[in-house]
C-alpha positions in Angstrom: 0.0 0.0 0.0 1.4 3.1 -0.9 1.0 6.3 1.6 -0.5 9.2 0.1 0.2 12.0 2.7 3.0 10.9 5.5 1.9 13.2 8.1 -1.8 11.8 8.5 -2.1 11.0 12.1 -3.8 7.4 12.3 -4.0 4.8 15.3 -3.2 2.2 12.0 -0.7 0.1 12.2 2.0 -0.6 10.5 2.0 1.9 7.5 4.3 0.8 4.7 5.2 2.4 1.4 8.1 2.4 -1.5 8.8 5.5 -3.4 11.7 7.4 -5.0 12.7 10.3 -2.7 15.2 13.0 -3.8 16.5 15.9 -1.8 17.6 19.6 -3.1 18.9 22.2 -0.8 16.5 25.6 -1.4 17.6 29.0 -0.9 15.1 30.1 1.5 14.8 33.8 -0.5 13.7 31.5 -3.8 10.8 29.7 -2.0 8.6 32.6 -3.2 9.3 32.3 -6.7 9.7 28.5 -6.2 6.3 28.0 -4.5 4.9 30.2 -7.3 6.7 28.3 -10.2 5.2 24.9 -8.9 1.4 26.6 -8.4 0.1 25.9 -11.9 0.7 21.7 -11.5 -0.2 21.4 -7.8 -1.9 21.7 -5.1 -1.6 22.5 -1.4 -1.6 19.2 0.2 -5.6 18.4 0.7 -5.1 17.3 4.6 -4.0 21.2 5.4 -7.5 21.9 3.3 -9.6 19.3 5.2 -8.5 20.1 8.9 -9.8 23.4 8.1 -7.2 25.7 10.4 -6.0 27.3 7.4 -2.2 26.0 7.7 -0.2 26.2 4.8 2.8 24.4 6.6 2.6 22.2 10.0 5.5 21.4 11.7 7.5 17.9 12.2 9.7 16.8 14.9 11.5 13.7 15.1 14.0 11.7 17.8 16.7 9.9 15.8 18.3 6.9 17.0 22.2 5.8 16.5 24.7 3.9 18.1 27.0 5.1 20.6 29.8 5.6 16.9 27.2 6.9 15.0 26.9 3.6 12.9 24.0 5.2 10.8 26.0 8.3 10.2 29.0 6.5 9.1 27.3 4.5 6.8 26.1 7.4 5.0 29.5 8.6 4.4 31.0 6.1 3.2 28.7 6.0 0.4 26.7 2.6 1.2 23.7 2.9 -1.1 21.5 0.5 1.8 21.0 2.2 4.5 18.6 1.9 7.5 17.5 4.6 9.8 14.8 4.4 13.4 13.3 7.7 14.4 10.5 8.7 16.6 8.3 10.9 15.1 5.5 13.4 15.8 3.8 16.0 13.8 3.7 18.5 16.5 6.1 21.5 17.7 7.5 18.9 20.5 6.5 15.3 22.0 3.9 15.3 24.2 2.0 12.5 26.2 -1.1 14.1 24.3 -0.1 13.7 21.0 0.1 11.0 18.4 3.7 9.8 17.6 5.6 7.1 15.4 8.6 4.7 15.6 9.6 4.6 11.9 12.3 2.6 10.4 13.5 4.1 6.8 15.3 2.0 4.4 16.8 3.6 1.6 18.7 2.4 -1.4 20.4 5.2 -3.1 17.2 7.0 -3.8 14.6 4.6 -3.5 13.2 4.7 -0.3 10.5 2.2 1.9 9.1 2.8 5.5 7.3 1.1 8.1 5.3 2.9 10.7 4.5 1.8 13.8 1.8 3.7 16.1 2.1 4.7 19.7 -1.6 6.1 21.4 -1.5 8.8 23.1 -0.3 8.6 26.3 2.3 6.1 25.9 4.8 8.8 26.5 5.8 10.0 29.2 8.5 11.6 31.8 8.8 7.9 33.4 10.3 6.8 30.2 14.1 7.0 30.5 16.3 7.9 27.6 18.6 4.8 28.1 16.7 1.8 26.6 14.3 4.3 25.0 13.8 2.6 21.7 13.0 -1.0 24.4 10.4 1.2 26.2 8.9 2.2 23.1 9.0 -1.3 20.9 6.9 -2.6 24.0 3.9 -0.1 23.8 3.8 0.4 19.7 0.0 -1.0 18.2 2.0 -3.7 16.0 3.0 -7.5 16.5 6.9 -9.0 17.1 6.4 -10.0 14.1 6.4 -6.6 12.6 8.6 -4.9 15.4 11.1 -7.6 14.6 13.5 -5.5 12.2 13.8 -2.9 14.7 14.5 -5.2 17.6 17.2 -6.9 15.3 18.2 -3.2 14.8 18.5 -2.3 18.2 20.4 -5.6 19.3 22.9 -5.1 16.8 24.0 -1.5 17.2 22.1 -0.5 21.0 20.6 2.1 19.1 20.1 5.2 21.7 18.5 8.8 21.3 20.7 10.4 19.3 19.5 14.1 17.6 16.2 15.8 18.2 15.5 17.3 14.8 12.5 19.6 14.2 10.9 22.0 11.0 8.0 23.3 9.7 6.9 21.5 6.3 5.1 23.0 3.7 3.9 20.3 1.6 2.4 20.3 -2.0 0.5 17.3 -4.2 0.4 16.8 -8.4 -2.4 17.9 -9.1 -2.6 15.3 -11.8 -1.0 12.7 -9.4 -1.7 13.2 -5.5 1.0 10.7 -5.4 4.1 12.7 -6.6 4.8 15.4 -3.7 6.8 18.1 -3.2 7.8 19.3 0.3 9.9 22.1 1.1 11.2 21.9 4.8 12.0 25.7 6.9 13.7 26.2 9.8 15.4 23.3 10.4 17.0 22.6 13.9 18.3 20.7 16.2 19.5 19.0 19.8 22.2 16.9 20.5 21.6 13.7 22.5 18.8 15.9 24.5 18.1 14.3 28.1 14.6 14.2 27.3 12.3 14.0 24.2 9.4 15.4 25.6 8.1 19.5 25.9 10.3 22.1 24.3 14.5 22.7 24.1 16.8 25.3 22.7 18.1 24.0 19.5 20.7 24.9 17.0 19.8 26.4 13.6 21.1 23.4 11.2 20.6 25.2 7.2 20.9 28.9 8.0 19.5 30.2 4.9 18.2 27.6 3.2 15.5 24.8 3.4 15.7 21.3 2.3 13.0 20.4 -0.8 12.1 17.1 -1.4 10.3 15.6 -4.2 8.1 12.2 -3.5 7.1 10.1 -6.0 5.7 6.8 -7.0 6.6 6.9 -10.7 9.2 8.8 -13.0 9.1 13.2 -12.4 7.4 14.8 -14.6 8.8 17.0 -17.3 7.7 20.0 -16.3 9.6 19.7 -13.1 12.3 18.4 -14.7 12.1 22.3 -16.2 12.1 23.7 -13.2 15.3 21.9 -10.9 16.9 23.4 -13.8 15.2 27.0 -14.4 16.4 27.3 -10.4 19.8 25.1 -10.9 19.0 23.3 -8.3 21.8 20.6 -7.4 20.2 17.5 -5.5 22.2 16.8 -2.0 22.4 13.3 -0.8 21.8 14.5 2.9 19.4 13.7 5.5 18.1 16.2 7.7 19.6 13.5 10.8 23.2 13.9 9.0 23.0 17.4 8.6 21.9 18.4 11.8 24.4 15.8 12.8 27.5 17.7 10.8 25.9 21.0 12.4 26.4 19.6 16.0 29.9 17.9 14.8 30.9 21.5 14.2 30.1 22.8 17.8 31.8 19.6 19.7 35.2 20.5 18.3 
């Protein structure tokens, strides 16, 4: 089954999809003209219409889990076109026992990308929960079998993954309108925490991009032409990073 929009909160478990994925780094003083180049073929992403708030952006926040040498990290630069990533997610301004949230494992290679999502109720967070064996704690309260928790246990027993970064942004996200299933997001403000000693309520983070966003196009088949016109109208260059390994080489810069 493939996932239309990847910020729907459901109580649904597990989500799964397959898609290509390709990120471009976005001057943040050409999203005007960017978002106005783009209006003519899409749409404003029909869950922002429905909820009826009149959001044109909502924001994402995500825990990312490593190993104590940054196993996932490492793995992206050295190039290794398989790569798996575990994240906690939420699609609020900070984790909160009264919001929905997500253990997702991402499995890329190079840029074809699948995901499982695996669905915590509310109230399955909470201060009790301590950051050491976090990933344990959660894997024991998601709304899925072993059988389908079993990749990231296998993760997690390999590498004792541990809360890593604390990434967050706001997302403004667009549809085809000719194909709801080829998105385009464009993601502000990025920022970030280093091994935080707690997930939940708010922090003081450290601006990752300063001036630019990161734009990333979603889709289930080949990109159309017309954007195809526009990556090179803008000369956009597509970056291989991940929001987790840029906030990452942010906070590298600030330990030395």
């Amino acid at each position: 089954m493939f996932a239309l929009q990847d910020h729907r909160p459901t109580g649904r478990s597990p989500l799964h999809f397959r898609r290509i994925e390709l990120k471009f780094l976005l001057p943040n003083r050409l999203i005007p003209a960017f978002v106005d180049r783009i209006s003519p073929y899409t749409d404003l992403d029909p869950y922002l219409v429905e909820e009826g708030r009149g959001r044109t952006q909502y924001p994402v926040t995500s825990l990312y889990f490593d190993s104590a040498d940054l196993h996932s990290l490492y793995e992206k630069e050295a190039g290794l076109l398989s790569r798996r990533k575990v994240r906690l997610r939420t699609y609020e301004e900070e984790f909160s026992p009264n919001a929905y949230s997500f253990i997702e494992i991402k499995r890329r290679h190079d840029f074809i990308v699948s995901k499982d999502r695996l669905s915590l109720s509310i109230g399955q967070l909470n201060d009790s929960l301590p950051m050491s064996g976090l990933l344990d704690h959660l894997l024991k309260r998601v709304e899925a079998t072993e059988e389908v928790t079993h990749e990231a246990h296998v993760l997690q027993g390999w590498y004792n993954l541990q809360p890593t970064v604390l990434v967050t942004y706001h997302r403004m996200p667009f549809v085809g309108m000719q194909d709801e299933r080829f998105r385009i997001t464009i993601d502000t403000d990025l920022r970030s925490v280093w091994k935080p000693s707690t997930f939940l309520g708010s922090h003081l983070y450290a601006l990752c991009t300063p001036g630019y966003s990161v734009m990333e196009i979603k889709s289930n088949h080949a990109l159309p032409a017309w954007f195809h016109d526009i990556i090179l109208d803008f000369q956009l260059t597509r970056t291989a990073h991940s929001k987790y390994s840029l906030s990452v080489e942010n906070l590298r810069l600030r330990w030395t």
